[in-house]
N, C-alpha and C positions, 0 to 999 in steps of 0.2 A: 748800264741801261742797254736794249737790245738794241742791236745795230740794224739802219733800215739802208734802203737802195742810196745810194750815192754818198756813205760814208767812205770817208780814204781813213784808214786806218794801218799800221804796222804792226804786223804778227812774226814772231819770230820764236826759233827753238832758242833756250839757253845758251848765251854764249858761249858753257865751258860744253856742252856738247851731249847728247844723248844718252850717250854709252857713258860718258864720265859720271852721269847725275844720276846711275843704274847701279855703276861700281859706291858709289858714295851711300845710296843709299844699301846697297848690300853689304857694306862693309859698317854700316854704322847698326843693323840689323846685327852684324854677329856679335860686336862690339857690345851690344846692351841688349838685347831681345832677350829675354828668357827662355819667355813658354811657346815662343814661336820654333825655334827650334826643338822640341823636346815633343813635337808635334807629327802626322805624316804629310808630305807634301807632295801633292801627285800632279804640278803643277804641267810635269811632263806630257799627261795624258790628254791633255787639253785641245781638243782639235779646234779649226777657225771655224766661227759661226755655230759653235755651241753654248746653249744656254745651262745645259747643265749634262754632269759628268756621274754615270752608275758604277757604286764602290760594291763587286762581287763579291759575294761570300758562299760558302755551300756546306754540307753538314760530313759526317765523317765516315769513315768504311769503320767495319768491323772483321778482323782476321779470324779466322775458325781453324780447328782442327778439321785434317782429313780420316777419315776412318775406313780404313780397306775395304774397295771392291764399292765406296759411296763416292758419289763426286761433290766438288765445290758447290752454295749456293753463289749464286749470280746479283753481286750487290750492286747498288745503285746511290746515288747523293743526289740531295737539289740543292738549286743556286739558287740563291736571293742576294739583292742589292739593297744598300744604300745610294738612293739622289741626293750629289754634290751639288744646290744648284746656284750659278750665279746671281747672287741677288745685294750683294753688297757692294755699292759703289762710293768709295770712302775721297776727301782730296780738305786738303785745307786752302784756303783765297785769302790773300792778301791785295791791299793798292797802296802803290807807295809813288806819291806825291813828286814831281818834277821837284817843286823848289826842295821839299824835305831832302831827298837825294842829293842835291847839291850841295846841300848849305849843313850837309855832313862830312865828317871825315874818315867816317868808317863806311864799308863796303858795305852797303843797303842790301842789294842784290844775294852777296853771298850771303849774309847773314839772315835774310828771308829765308833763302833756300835752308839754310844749315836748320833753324828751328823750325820749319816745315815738317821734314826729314820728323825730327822729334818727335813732333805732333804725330804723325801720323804712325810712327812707330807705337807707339804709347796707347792710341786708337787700335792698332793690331793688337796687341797684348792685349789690352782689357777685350774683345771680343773672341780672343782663343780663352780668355781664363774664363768665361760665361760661357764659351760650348764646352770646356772640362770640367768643368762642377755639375755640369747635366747629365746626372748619374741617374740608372735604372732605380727607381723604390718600390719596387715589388715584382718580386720572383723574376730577378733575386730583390731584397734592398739592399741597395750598396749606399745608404744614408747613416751615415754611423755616428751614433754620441759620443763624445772625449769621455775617457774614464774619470777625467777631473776638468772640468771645467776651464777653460782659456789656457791648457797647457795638455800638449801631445806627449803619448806615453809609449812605452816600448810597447806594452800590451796593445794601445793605439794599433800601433803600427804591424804587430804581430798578423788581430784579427784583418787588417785590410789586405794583408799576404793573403792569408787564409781564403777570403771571400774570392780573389784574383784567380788563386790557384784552382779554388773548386769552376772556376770557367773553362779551366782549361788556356786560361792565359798564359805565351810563353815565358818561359825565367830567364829572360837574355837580359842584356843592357841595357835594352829601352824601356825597362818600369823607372818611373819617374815617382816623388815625394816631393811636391812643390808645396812651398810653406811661406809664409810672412816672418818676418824679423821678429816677433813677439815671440816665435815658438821657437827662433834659430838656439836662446839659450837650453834650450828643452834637450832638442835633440843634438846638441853636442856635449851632453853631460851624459847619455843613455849610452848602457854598454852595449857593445857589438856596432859601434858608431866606428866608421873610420875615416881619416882624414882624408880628403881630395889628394893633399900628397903624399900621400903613403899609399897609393893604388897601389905602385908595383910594377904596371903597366905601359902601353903606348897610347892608349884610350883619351882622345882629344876631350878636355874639359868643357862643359860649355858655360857660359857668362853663367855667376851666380849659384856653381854647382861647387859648396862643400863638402861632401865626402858621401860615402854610400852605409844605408843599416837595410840587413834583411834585406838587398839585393832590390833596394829602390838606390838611386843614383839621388840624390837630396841638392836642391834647388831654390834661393831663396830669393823672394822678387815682393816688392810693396804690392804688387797689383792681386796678389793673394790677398781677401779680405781676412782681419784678424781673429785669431780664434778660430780658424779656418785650417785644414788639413786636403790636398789633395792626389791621392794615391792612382797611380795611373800607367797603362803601355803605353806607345806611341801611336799604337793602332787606334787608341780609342778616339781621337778626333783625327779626321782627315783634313788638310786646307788645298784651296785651288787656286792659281792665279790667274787670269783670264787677258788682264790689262796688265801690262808690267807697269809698275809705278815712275810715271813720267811728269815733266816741267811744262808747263807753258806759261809763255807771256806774252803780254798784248798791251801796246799802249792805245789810250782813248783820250785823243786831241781835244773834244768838247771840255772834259775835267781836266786833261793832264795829267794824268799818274798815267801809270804802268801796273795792270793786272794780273796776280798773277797766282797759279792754279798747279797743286803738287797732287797728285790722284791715281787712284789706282782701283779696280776691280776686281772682285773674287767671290769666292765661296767656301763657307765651313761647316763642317756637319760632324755630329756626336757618331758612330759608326757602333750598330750590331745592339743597338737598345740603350745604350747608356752603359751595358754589362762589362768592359773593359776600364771602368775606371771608379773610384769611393772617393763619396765627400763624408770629412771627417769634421764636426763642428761642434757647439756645445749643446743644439737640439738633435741632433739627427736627424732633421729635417731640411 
């Protein structure tokens, strides 16, 4: 209930500490995040008292022949952006009961915090896996039909190369093939699949990531809906942090519990139309 003038009340930060419930939560992120890593995060860019962050972009030169005795023409590009804006304020609330606390013998407190954490992790992934399926469908359509129904195919995956490449998307290490467990038998039966250990490499793995075909890095997470394909750079969505994800607790003497509130602010946006990423499903739409 809101608190009015002459309530005493106790507010306090977590007892393990700020920076500890920061580490915890970033470490439980690497631990199990999928698509949030596989993501770009400019969380850097972020200045104080901004509500939203412009993702530049600009178009390309054209190199020419010189021909004796003519000169260069004199090229030019424009920028345009994408607005990152903050608009998503995410936290999960818990009250946990004087007597219930007591009349336990497991640690109430940490164990709020720790399924918090959880929650709100789970809450991130499904809202980057909803700005990565938010693909341009028309000019270009990056909306593509399975060649067979509830199972992705090397052809699948061919033409979503294909579509990426005609963007002009770069062929580095951050194209991403995030897929659900329904398909994970698919594309480890498909040749030119290779195994995560068999890289070769020093290329840090991330949570979830089985091996790479046709130079997507392959990624399997439940929060992919089934029957679902999504082909993608890292460029294609941007996320921003605004609020770093922090604790608070509050006891309220009227009920007696202890309130308490894991939250965090930010912003996520599709970047450059939808064009840097394919959803691969069984409508194509």
């Amino acid at each position: 209930m809101p608190l009015v003038s002459g309530d005493i009340t106790s507010t306090q930060t977590s007892a393990v500490g700020v920076d500890l419930i920061a580490q915890m939560v970033q470490q439980y992120l690497e631990e199990k995040a999928v698509l949030i890593p596989s993501i770009t995060d400019v969380s850097g860019e972020v200045e104080a008292g901004a509500k939203s962050i412009s993702i530049g972009r600009h178009t390309g030169l054209t190199a020419e022949s010189l021909t004796e005795g003519s000169s260069y023409t004199s090229q030019k590009y424009t920028w345009s952006a994408d607005q990152l804006i903050f608009d998503k304020q995410e936290g999960v609330r818990t009250n946990l009961h004087t007597k219930a606390s007591l009349q336990s013998t497991k640690n109430q407190e940490a164990n709020i915090l720790e399924a918090s954490i959880k929650a709100l992790a789970q809450k991130l992934e499904t809202q980057v896996y909803t700005a990565i399926a938010d693909v341009s469908d028309a000019t270009p359509d990056h909306k593509v039909a399975f060649e067979t129904a509830d199972t992705i195919s090397f052809n699948d995956i061919l033409e979503a190369r294909r579509l990426l490449n005609k963007q002009f998307i770069p062929k580095d290490e951050r194209r991403f093939l995030a897929i659900n467990s329904d398909q994970e038998t698919d594309i480890l039966g498909l040749p030119k699949f290779t195994e995560a250990d068999k890289y070769g490499s020093n290329m840090p793995l991330l949570t979830g990531e089985i091996g790479k075909i046709l130079g997507f890095r392959v990624v399997v997470t439940e929060n992919v809906t089934s029957s679902t394909a999504l082909a993608y750079h890292s460029s294609h969505v941007a996320f921003a942090r605004q609020k770093e994800i922090t604790w608070f607790s509050q006891f309220d003497p009227d009920y007696s519990y202890t309130k308490y509130l894991l939250e965090t602010l930010y912003g996520l946006k599709t970047l450059d139309s939808g064009k840097r990423g394919i959803l691969l499903n069984n409508t194509g739409a």
